[in-house]
MDAnalysis code that builds the backbone (N, CA, C; Angstrom):
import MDAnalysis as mda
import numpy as np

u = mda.Universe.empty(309, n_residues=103, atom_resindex=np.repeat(np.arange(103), 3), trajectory=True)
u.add_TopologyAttr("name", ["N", "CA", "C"] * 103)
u.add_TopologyAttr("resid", np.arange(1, 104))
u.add_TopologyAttr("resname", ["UNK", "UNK", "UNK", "UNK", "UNK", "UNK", "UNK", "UNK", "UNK", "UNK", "UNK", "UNK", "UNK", "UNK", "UNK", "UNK", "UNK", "UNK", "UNK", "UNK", "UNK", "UNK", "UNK", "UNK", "UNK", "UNK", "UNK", "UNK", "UNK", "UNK", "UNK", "UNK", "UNK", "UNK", "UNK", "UNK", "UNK", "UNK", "UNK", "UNK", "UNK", "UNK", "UNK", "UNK", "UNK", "UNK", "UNK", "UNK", "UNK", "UNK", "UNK", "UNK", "UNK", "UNK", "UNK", "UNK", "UNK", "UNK", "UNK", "UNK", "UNK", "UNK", "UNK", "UNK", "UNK", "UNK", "UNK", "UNK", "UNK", "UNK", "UNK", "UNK", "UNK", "UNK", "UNK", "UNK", "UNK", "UNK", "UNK", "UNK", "UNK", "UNK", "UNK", "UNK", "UNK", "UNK", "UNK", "UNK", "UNK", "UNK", "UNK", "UNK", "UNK", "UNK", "UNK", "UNK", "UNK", "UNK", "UNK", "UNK", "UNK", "UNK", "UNK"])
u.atoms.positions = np.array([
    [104.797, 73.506, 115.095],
    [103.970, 74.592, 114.600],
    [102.735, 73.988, 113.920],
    [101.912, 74.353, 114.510],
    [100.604, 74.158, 113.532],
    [100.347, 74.771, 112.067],
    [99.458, 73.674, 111.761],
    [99.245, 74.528, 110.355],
    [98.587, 75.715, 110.026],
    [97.908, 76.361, 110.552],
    [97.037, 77.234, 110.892],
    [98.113, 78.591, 111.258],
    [98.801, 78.340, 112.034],
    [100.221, 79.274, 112.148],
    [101.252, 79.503, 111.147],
    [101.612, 78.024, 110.694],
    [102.555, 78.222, 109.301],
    [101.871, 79.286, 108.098],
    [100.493, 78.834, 108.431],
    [99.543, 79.523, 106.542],
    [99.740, 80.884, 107.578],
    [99.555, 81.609, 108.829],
    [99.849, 83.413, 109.246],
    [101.166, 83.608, 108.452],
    [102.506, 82.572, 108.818],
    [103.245, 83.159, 108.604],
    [103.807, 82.969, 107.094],
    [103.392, 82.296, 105.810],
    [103.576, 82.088, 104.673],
    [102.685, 83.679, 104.115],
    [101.462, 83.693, 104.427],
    [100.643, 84.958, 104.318],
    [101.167, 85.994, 104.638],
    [101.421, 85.978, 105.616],
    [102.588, 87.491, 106.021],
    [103.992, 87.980, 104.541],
    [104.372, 86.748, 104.579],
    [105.517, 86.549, 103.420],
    [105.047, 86.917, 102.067],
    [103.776, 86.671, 102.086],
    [103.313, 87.121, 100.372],
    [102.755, 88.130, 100.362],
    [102.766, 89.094, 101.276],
    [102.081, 90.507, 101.923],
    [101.062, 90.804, 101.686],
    [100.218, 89.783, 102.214],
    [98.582, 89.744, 102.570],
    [98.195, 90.057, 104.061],
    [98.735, 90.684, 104.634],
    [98.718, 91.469, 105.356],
    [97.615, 90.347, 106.438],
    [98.387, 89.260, 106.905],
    [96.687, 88.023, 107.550],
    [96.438, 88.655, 109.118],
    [95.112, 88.492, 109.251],
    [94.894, 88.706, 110.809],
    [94.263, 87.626, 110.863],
    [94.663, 86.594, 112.277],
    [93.852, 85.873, 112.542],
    [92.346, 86.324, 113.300],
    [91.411, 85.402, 113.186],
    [89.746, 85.398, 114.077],
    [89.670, 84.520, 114.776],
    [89.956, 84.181, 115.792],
    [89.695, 83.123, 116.849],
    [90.299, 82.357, 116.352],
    [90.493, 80.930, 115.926],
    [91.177, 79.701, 115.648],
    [91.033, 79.239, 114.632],
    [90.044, 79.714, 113.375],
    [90.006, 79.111, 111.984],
    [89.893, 80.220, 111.549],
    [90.059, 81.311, 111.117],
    [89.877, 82.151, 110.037],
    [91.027, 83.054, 110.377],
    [91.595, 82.771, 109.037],
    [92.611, 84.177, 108.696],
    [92.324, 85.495, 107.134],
    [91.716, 86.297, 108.165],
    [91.412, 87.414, 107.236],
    [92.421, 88.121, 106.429],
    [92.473, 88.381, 104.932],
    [93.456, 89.195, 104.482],
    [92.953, 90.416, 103.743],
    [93.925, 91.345, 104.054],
    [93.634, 93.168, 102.979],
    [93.035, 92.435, 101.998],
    [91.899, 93.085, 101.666],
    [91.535, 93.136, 100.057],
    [91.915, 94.493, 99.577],
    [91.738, 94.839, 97.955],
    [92.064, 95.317, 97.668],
    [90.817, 97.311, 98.412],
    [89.988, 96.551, 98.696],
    [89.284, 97.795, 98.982],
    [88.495, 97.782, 100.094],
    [87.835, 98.491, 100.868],
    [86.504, 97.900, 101.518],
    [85.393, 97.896, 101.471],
    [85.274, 97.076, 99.911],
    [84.354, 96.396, 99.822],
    [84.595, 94.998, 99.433],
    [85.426, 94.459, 100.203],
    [85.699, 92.996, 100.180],
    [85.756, 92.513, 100.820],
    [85.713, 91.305, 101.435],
    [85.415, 90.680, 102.840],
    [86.394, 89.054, 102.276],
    [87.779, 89.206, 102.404],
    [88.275, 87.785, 102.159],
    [89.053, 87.065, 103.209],
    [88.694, 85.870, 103.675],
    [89.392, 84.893, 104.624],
    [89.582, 83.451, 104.104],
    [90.522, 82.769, 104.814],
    [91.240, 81.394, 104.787],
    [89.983, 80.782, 106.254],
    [89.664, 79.750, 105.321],
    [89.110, 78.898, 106.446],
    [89.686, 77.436, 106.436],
    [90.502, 77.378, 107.926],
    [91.315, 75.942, 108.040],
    [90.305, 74.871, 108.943],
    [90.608, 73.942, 107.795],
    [89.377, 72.872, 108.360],
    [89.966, 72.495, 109.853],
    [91.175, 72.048, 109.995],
    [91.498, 71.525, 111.279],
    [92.675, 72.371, 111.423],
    [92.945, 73.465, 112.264],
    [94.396, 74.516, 112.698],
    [95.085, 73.817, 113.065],
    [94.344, 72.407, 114.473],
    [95.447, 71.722, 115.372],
    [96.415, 71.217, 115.045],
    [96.291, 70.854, 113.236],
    [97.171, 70.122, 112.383],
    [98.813, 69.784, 112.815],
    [99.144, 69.184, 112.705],
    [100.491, 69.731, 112.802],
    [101.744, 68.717, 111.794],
    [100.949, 68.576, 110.548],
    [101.447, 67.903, 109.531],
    [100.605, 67.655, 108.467],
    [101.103, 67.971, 107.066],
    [100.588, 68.645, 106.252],
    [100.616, 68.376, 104.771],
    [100.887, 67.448, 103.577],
    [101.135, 67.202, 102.333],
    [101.751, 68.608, 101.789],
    [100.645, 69.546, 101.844],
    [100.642, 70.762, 101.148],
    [100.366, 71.761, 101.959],
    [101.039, 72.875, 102.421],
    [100.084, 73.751, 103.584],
    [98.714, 74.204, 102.997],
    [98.571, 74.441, 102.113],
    [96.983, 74.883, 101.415],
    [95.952, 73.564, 101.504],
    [96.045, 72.076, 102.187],
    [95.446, 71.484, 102.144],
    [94.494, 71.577, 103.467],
    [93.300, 71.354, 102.757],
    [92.466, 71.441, 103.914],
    [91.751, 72.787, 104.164],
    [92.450, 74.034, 103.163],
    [92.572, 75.710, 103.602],
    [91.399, 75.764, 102.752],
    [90.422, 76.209, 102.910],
    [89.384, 77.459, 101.628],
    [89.640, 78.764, 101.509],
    [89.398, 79.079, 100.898],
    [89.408, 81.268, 100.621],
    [87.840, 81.064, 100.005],
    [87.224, 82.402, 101.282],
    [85.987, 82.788, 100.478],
    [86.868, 84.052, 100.758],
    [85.611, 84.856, 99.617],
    [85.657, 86.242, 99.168],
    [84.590, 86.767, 98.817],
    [84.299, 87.850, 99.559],
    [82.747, 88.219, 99.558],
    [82.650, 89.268, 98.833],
    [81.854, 90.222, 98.487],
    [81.500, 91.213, 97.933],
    [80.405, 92.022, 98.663],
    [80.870, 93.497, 99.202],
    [79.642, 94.125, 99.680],
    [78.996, 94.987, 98.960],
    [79.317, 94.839, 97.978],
    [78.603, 96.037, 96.955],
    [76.893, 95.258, 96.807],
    [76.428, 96.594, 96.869],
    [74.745, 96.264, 96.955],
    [74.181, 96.669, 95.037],
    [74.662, 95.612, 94.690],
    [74.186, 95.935, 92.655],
    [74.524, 94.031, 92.665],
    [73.720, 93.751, 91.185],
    [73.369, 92.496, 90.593],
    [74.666, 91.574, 90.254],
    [75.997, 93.378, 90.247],
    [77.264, 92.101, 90.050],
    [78.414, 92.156, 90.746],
    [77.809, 92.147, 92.253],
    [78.571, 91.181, 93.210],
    [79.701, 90.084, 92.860],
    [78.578, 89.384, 92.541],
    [79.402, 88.169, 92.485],
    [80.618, 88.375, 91.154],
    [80.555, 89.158, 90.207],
    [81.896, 89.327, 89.542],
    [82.574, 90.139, 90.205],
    [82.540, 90.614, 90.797],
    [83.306, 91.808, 91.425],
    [84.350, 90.395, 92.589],
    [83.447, 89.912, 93.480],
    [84.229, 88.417, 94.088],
    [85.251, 87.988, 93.044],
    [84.950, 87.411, 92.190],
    [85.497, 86.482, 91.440],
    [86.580, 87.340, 91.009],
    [86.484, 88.489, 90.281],
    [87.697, 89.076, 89.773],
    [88.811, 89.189, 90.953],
    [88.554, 89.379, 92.423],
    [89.347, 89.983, 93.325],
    [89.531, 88.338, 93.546],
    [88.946, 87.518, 94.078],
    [89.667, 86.120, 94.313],
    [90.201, 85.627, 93.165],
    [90.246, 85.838, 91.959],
    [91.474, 85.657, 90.768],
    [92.563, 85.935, 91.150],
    [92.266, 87.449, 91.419],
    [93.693, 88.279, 92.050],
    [94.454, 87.722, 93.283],
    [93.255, 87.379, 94.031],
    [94.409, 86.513, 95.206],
    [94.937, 85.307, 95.099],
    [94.291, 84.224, 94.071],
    [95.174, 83.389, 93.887],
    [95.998, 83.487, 92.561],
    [96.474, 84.279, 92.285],
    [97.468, 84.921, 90.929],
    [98.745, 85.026, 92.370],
    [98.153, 85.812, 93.263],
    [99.152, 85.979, 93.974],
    [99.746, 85.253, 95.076],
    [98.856, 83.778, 95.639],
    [98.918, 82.874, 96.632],
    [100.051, 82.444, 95.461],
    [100.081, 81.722, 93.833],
    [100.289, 81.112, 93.448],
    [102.183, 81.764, 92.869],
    [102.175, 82.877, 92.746],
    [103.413, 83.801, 92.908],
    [104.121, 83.589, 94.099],
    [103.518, 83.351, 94.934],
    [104.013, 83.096, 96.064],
    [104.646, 81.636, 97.121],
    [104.024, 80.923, 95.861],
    [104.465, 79.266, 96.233],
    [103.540, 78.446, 97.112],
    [102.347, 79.444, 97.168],
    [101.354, 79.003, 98.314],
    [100.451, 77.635, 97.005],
    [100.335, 77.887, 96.084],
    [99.512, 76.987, 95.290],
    [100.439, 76.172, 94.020],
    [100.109, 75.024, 93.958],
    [100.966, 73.938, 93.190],
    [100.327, 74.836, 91.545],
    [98.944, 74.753, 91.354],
    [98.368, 74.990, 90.050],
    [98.198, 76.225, 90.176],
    [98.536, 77.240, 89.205],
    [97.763, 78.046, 88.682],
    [96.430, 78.812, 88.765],
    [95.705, 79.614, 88.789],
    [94.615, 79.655, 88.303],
    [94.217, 80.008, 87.153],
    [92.689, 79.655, 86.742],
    [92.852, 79.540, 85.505],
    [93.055, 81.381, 84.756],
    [93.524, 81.121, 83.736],
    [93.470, 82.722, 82.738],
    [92.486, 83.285, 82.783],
    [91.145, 83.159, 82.390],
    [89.985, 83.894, 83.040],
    [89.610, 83.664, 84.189],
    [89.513, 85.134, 84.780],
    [88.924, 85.353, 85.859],
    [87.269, 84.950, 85.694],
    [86.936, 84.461, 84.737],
    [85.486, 84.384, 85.149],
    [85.617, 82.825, 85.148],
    [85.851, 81.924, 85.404],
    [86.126, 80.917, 85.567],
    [86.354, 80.115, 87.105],
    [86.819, 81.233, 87.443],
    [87.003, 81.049, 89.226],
    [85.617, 81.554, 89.601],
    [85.654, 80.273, 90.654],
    [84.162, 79.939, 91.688],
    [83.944, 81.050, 92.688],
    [82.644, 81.535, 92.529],
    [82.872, 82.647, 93.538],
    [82.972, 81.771, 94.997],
])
C-alpha cells in the first residue's frame, strides 16, 4: 500500500470525510463552504514511511472576501490538527493558540 492510500484510509478513520484529486491531493469536509482544505503528498508512490504524516502538508484556504481570511484559515486548520492529532495522525500537538498556527 502506498502512502498516499494509507493517509485516504487513516482520514476516512478520523471522519474527514477525504476525497482524493488525481495522485497528490486529498481534499477533506471543512467545516463550511467557505473552506478549501487538502493534504499534499510530496511523493504518493511511497511505499514506506517513518511516520505516515511525513512528507504530507495541509493547506487551508479561506474564501471569504474581508481582510480576515487568513484568521478564519488558521482557526479552522487549528481545528483540523486538534483533530489529525486525536486521531493518532500527529506525534505533537498543536499549539493552544490557534493564532499561532501558520496559515
Amino acid at each position: 500500500m502506498t502512502q498516499f492510500d494509507a493517509l485516504l484510509v487513516e482520514l476516512d478513520r478520523a471522519d474527514l470525510a477525504p476525497k482524493k484529486w488525481r495522485t497528490q491531493r486529498i481534499y477533506i469536509r471543512g467545516p463550511h463552504k467557505t473552506i478549501s482544505a487538502y493534504f499534499l503528498v510530496a511523493d504518493p508512490e511511497r511505499e514506506s514511511w517513518p511516520h505516515l504524516m511525513d512528507g504530507v502538508t495541509l493547506h487551508v484556504e479561506s474564501k471569504w472576501r474581508s481582510h480576515k481570511s487568513d484568521l478564519h484559515a488558521m482557526g479552522v486548520k487549528h481545528a483540523i490538527l486538534k483533530q489529525l492529532h486525536a486521531a493518532g495522525l500527529l506525534e505533537t500537538p498543536p499549539p493552544a493558540d490557534w493564532r499561532a498556527v501558520k496559515p
